[in-house]
C-alpha positions in Angstrom: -131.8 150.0 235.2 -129.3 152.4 233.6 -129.6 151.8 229.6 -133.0 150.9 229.8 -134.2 153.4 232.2 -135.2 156.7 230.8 -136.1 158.6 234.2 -133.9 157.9 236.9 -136.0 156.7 239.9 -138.8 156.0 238.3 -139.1 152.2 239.0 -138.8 149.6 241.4 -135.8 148.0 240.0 -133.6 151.4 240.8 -134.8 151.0 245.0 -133.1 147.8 245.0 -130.2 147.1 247.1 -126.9 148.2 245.2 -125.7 144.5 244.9 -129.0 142.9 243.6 -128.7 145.8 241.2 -125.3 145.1 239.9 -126.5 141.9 239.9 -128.9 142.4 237.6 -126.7 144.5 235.6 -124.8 141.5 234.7 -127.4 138.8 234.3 -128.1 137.5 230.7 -132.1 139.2 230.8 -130.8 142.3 231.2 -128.4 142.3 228.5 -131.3 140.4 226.3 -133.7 143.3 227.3 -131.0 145.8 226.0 -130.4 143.9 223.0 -134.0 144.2 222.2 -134.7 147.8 223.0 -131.9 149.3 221.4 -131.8 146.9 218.2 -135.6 146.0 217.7 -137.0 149.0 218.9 -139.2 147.4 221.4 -140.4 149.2 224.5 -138.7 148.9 227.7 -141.6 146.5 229.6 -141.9 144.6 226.4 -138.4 144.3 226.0 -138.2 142.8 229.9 -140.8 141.2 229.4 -139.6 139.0 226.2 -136.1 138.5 228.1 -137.6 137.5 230.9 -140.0 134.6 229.2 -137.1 134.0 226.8 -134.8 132.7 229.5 -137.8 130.8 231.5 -137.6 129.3 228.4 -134.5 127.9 228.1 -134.0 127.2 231.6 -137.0 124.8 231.5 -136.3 123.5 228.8 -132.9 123.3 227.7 -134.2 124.9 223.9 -134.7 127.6 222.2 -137.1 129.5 220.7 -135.8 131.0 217.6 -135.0 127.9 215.7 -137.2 125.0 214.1 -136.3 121.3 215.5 -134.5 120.9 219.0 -131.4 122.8 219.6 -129.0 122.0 222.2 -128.1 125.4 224.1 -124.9 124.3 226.2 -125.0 123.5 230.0 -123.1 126.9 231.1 -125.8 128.6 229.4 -128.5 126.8 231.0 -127.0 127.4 234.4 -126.7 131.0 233.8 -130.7 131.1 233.0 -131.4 129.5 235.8 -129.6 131.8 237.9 -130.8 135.0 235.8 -134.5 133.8 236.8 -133.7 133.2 240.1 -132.2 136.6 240.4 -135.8 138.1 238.8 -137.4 136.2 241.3 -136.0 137.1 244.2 -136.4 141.2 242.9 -139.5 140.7 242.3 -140.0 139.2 246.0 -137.6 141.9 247.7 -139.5 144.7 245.4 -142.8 143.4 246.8 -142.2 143.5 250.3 -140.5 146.2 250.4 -143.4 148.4 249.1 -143.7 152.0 250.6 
């Protein structure tokens, strides 16, 4: 996971194929996971973990969080949650069956 990864090979993100990886280098979790660790000080899992549900979020919902009263978050960004969730997904499902 390179920033947020303390000990290389360590986790189940790092046996990924290199182009989910890069993949998930890019996606908007990722950099909302880094964005947490390194500025709120919150540990790595939590920090996922928040970025994860965070973008859930607004790609159910078209909304955000932080803010009182509906907000409108724009299309593009929508679409890129969607696809960021997707991307977790399909980790996750690659991760799992490729257990060993």
């Amino acid at each position: 996971m390179g920033v947020l990864n303390e000990k290389p090979g360590t986790n189940w993100v790092e046996r990924l194929p290199a182009g989910m990886r890069a993949a998930w280098n890019r996606s908007i979790i990722y950099r909302c996971a880094i964005h947490l660790h390194q500025e709120r000080g919150m540990a790595v899992g939590h920090s996922i973990a928040s970025a994860v549900n965070w973008c859930k979020y607004i790609a159910r919902t078209g909304d955000v969080k932080q803010w009182p009263g509906p907000q409108t978050v724009r299309p593009s960004s929508v679409a890129e949650c969607v696809a960021a969730v997707a991307l977790w997904e399909s980790m996750k499902s690659y991760a799992r069956s490729h257990k060993g």
